[in-house]
C-alpha positions as CSV (number, residue, x, y, z in Angstrom):
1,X,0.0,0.0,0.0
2,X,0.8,3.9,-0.7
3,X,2.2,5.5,2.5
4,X,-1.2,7.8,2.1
5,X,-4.7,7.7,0.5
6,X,-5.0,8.8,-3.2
7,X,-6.1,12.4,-3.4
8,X,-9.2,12.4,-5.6
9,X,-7.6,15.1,-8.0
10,X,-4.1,15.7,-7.3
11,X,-2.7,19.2,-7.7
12,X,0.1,19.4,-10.9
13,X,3.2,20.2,-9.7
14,X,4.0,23.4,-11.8
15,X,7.8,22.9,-10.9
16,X,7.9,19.9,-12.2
17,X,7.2,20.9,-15.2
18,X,9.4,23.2,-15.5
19,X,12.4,21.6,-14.2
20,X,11.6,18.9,-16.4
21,X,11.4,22.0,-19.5
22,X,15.3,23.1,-18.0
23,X,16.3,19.5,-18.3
24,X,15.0,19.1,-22.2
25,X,16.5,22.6,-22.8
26,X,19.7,21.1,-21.8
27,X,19.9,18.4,-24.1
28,X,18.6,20.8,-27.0
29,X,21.3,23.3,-26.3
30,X,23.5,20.9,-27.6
31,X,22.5,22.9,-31.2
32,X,24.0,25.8,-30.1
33,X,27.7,24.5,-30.1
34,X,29.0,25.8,-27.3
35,X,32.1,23.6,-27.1
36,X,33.3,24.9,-30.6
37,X,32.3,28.5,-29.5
38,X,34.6,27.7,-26.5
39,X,37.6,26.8,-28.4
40,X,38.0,30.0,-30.1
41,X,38.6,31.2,-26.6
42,X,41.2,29.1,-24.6
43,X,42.4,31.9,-22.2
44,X,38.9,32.9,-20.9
45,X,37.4,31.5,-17.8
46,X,34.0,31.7,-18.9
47,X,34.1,29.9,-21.9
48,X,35.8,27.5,-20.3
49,X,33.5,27.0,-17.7
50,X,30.0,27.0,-20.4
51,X,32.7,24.7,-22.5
52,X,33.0,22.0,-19.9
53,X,29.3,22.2,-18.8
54,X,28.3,21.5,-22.5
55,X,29.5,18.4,-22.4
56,X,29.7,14.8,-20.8
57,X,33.4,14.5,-18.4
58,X,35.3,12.2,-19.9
59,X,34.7,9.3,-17.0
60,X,35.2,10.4,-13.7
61,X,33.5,13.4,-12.6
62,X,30.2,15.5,-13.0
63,X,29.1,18.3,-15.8
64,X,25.7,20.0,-15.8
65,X,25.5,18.1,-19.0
66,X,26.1,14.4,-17.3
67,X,22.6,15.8,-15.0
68,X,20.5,15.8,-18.0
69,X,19.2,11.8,-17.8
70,X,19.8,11.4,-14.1
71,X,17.2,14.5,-13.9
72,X,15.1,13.0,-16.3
73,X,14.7,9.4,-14.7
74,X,14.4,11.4,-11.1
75,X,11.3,12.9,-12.4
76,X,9.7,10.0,-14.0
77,X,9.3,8.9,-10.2
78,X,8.4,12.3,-8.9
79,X,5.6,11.9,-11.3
80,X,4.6,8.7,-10.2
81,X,2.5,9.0,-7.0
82,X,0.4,12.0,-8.7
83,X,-0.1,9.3,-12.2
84,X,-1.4,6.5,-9.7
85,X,-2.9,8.7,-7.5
86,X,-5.1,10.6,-10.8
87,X,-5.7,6.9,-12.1
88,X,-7.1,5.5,-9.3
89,X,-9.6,8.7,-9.0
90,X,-10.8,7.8,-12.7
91,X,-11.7,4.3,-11.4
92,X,-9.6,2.4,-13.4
93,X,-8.3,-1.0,-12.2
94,X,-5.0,-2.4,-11.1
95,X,-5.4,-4.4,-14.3
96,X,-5.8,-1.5,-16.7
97,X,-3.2,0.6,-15.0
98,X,-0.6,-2.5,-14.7
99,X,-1.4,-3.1,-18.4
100,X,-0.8,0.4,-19.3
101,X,2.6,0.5,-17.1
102,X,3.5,-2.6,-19.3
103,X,2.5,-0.4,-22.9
104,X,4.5,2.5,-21.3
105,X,7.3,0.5,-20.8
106,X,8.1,-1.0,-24.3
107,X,6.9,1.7,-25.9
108,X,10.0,3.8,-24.3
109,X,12.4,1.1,-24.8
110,X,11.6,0.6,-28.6
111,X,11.8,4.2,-29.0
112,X,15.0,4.6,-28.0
113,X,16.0,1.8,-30.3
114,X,14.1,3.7,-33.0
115,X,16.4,6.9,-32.0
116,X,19.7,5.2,-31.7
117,X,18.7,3.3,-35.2
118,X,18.9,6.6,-37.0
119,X,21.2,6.8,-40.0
120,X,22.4,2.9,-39.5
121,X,21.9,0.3,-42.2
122,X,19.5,-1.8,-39.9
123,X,17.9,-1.7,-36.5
124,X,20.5,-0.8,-33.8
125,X,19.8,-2.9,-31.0
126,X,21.1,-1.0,-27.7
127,X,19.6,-0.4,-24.8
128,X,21.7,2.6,-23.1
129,X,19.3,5.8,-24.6
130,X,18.0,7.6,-21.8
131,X,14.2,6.2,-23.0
132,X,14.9,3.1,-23.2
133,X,16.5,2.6,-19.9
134,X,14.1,4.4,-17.8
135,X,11.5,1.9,-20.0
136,X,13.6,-1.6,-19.0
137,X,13.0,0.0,-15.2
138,X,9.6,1.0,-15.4
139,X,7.5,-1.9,-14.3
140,X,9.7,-2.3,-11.2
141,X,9.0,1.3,-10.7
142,X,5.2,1.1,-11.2
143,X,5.3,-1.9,-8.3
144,X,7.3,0.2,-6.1
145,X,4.5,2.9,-6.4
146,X,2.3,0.8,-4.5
147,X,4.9,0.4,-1.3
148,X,5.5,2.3,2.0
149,X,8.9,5.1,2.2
150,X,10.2,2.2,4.1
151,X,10.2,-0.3,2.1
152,X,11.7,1.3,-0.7
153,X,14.5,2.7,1.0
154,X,14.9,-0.5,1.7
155,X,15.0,-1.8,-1.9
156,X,17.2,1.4,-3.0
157,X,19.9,0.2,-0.2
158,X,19.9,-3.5,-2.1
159,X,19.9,-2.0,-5.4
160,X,22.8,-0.4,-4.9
161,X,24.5,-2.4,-2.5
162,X,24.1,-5.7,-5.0
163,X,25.2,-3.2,-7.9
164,X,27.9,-2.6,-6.0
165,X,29.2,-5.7,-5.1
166,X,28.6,-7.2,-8.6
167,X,31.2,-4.9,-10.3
168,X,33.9,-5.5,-6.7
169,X,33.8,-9.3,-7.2
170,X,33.9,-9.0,-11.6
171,X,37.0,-11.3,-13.1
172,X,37.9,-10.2,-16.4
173,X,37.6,-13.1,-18.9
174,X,40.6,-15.0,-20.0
175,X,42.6,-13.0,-23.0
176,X,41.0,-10.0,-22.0
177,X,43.2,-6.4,-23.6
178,X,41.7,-3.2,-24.3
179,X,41.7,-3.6,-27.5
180,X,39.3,-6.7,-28.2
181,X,36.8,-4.4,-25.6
182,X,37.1,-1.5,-28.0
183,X,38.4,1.1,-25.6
184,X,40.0,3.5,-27.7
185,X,43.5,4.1,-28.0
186,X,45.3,6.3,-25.6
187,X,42.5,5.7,-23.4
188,X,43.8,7.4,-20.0
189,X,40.6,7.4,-17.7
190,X,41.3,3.8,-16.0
191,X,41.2,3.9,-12.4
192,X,43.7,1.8,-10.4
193,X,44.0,-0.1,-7.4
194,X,40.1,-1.2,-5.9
195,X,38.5,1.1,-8.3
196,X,39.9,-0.3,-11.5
197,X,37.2,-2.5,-11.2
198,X,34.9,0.5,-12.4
199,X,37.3,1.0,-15.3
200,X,35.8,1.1,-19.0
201,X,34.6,-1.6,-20.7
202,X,36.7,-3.6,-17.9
203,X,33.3,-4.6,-15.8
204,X,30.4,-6.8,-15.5
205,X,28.3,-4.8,-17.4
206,X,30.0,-4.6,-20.2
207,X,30.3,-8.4,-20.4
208,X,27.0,-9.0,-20.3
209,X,26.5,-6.8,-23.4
210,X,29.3,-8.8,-25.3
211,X,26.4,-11.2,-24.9
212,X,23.6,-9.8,-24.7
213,X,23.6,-7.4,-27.8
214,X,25.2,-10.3,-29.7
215,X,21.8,-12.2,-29.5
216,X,20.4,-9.4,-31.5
217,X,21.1,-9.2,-35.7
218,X,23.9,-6.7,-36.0
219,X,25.8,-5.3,-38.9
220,X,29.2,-6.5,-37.0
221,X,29.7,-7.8,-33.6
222,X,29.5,-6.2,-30.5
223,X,32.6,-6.2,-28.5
224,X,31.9,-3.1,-26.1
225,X,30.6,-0.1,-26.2
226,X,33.9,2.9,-26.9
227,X,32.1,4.8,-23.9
228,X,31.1,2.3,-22.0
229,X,27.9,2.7,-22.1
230,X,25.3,-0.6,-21.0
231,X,22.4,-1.9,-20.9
232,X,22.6,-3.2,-17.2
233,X,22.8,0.5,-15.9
234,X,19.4,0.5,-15.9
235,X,19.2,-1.4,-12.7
236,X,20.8,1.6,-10.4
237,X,19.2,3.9,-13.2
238,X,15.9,2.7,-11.1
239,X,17.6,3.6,-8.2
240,X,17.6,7.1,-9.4
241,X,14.1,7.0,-10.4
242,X,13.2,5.5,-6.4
243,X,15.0,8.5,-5.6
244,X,12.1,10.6,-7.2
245,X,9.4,8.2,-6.2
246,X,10.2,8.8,-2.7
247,X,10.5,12.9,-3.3
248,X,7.4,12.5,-5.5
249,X,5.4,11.0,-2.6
250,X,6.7,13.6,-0.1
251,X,5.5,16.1,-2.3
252,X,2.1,14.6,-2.8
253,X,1.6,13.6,1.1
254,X,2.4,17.2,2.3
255,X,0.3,18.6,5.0
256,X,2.2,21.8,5.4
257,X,3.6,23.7,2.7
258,X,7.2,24.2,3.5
259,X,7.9,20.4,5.3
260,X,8.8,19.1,1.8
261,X,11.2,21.5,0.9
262,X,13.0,20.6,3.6
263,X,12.9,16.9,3.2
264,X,14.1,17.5,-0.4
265,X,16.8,18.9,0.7
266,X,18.1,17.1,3.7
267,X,17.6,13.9,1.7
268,X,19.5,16.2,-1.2
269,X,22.4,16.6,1.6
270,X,22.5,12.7,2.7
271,X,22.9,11.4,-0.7
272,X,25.4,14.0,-2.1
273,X,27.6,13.4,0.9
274,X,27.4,9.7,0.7
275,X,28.5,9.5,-3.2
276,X,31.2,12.0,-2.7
277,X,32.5,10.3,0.6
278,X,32.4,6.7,-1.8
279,X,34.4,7.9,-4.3
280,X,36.8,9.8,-1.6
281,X,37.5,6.7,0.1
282,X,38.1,5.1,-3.1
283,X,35.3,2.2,-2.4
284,X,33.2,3.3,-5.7
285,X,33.9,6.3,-8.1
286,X,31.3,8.8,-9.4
287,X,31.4,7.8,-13.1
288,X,28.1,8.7,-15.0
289,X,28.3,6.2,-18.4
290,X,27.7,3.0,-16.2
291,X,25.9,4.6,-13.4
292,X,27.8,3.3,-10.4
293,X,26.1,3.5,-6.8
294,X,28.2,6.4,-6.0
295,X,26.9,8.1,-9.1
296,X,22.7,7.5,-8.1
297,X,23.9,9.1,-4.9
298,X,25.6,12.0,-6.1
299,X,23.4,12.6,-8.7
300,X,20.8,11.9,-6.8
301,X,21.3,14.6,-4.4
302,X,21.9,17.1,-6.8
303,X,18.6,16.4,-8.4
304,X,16.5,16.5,-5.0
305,X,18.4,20.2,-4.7
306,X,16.9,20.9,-8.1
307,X,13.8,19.6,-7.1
308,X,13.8,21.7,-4.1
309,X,14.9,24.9,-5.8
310,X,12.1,24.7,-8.6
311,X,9.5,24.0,-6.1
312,X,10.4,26.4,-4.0
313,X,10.1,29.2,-6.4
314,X,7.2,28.0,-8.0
315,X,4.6,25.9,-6.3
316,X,5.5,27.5,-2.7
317,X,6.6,31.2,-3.7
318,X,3.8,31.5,-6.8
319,X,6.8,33.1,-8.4
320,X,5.5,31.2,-12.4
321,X,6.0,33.8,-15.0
322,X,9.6,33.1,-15.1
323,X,8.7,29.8,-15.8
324,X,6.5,29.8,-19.0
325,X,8.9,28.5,-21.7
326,X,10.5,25.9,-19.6
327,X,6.9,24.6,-18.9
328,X,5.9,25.0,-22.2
329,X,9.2,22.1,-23.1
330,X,8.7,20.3,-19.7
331,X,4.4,19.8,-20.7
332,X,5.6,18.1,-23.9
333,X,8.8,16.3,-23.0
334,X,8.6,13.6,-25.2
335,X,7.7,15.9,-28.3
336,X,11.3,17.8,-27.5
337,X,13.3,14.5,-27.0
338,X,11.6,12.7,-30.1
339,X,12.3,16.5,-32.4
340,X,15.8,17.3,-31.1
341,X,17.1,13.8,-32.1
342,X,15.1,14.1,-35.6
343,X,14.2,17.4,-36.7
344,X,17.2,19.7,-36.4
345,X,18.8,19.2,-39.5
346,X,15.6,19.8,-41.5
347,X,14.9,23.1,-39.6
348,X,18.7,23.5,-40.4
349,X,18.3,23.0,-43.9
350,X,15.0,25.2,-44.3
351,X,16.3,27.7,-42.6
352,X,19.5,27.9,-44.7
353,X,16.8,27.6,-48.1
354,X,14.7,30.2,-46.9
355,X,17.2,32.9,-45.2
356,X,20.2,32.1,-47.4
357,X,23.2,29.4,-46.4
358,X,24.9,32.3,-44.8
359,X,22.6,34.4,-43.0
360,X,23.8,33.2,-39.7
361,X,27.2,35.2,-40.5
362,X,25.6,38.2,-39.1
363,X,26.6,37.5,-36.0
364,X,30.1,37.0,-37.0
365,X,32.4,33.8,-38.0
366,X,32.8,32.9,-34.7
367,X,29.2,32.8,-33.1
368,X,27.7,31.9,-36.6
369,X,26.9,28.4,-35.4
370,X,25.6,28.8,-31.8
371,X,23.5,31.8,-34.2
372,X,22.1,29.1,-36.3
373,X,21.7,26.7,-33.5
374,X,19.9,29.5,-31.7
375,X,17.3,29.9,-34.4
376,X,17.3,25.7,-34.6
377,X,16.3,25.4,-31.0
378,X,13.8,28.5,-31.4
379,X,11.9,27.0,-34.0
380,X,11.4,23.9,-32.3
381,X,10.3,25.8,-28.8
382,X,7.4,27.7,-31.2
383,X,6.0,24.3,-32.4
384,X,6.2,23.1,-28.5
385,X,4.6,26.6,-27.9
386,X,1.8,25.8,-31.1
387,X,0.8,22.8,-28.9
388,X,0.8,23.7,-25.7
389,X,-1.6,26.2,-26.5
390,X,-3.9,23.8,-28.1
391,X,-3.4,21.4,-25.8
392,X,-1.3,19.0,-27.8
393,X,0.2,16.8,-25.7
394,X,2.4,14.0,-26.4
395,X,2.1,11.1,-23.6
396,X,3.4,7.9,-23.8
């Protein structure tokens, strides 16, 4: 059972529409080039800064950039206890809604296939998009909606404690080099010493995939992905999403407006320290591409902090107008991931037949292409902005 009755019509969380708009705006501003801007400027501080925020770290480490699918996953279980708590006040049955979990679920996981299959001579099977892992974690999700706090703290401490101890007790298979596990050359990331057993494409997950994928038709055999990315990081990828089932159900619960800001926070506090003090003491690093526990901690708490800031200024404070074109991205999520990963080189191109291939040299050689990407990215917020107004919303 839910740790509370379902409200009858649960209030929308404004905020979390809006931090879910900031996190799609991320990912989108990948079209403004900020990395190639940057590079034009390798004595400024600033540049440097946006530069290495624009971007995933190499291995070790944490970018505003790396936050963009941990946020994403966190919200998919903030969202949760409002989802169950709206679908039980239309009378529908554990059936219909386990059924519908089920449909959510491969619908998410065969998109992302669909995405990563883009401009490949036949379907791509992987599993590591963003979509697809929060769609291989979704059932157990949905199941964990119906539990107390307790018990899911409970499951998030085995989740990551089994994680954990399946990548310290990983041998490396006979004849094993870097080479036959396509890790690219002059590779210089690898960790040594305890943590070398989080080390790229040197890990459990990565051997599963050598099997796993291979079971799939493929153009050439899969021997490891060059940035280590798996399909088993979807298990502590659902400790990220308990993460925001928990938050999500403080949120709903609340009795007095402020008390779950605060737990937000403190719970922000507690898992930031622990996956910083991890990686200190060298027992599990903070590396993003195969999610270790110390990463869902660390992560974790930086996206309860987000949680807690957006909330704060929005649902508590009333303080929306701000808001309005992150909401308008965060309302029709899947519409902005689905058009960023297809439509920007045919806005691109239109905009280059229609305004001339070198209208964006108006703002100069060097900020042509964050120019063009600009315009990209704005023509893609007014078809979000076309929708939302006509209530056009994209749900999977």
């Amino acid at each position: 059972m839910s740790d509370s009755p379902a409200l009858p019509k649960p209030e929308r969380l404004i905020s979390l529409d809006a931090y879910r708009g900031f996190v799609m705006f991320l990912m989108a501003a990948e079209m403004l080039q900020v990395p190639g801007v940057a590079s034009h400027f390798p004595d400024s501080m600033l540049w440097s800064w946006l530069k290495f925020h624009s971007e995933h770290v190499a291995w070790a480490g944490c970018s505003l950039h790396d936050l963009i699918q941990p946020s994403f996953s966190f919200m998919v279980g903030v969202a949760m206890p409002f989802s169950l708590a709206s679908r039980s006040a239309q009378g529908q049955s554990l059936l219909n809604m386990w059924v519908h979990a089920l449909w959510r679920s491969l619908a998410l996981i065969l998109l992302g296939v669909w995405l990563r299959s883009m401009g490949k001579p036949q379907t791509y099977w992987t599993f590591e998009d963003t979509l697809s892992q929060i769609g291989l974690g979704y059932p157990f999700l949905f199941a964990l909606g119906f539990a107390s706090t307790r018990r899911r703290w409970f499951l998030l401490v085995l989740i990551l404690v089994g994680y954990w101890g399946l990548f310290a007790h990983y041998t490396p298979p006979p004849g094993y080099t870097p080479a036959l596990a396509n890790v690219p050359q002059g590779w210089q990331n690898d960790f040594t010493g305890f943590a070398s057993h989080w080390n790229l494409n040197f890990n459990p997950a990565w051997d599963f995939d050598r099997w796993f994928l291979n079971l799939f038709p493929r153009a050439q055999k899969f021997i490891g992905h060059p940035a280590g990315y798996s399909t088993l990081s979807f298990i502590p990828t659902l400790g990220t999403m308990l993460l925001g089932l928990i938050g999500g159900q403080w949120l709903k619960d609340c009795r007095q407006p402020g008390q779950p800001a605060v737990r937000l926070f403190v719970a922000g506090a507690v898992c930031f320290a622990l996956g910083l003090l991890l990686n200190a003491l060298g027992l599990c690093p903070i590396v993003k591409k195969i999610w270790t526990p110390a990463w869902t901690l660390y992560s974790g708490g930086l996206c309860f902090w987000f949680m807690t800031l957006f909330y704060v200024l929005i649902d508590l404070s009333q303080w929306r107008a701000w808001a309005f074109p992150l909401v308008v991205i965060g309302t029709n999520s899947i519409a902005m991931y689905v058009m960023a990963h297809t439509m920007t080189s045919f806005v691109g191109q239109g905009l280059d037949t229609h305004l001339g291939k070198d209208w964006a040299q108006v703002a100069g050689p060097v900020y042509a292409p964050m120019a063009h990407g600009a315009a990209v990215l704005l023509v893609l917020w007014l078809i979000l902005l076309w929708m939302y107004r006509r209530k056009l919303f994209l749900r999977i």
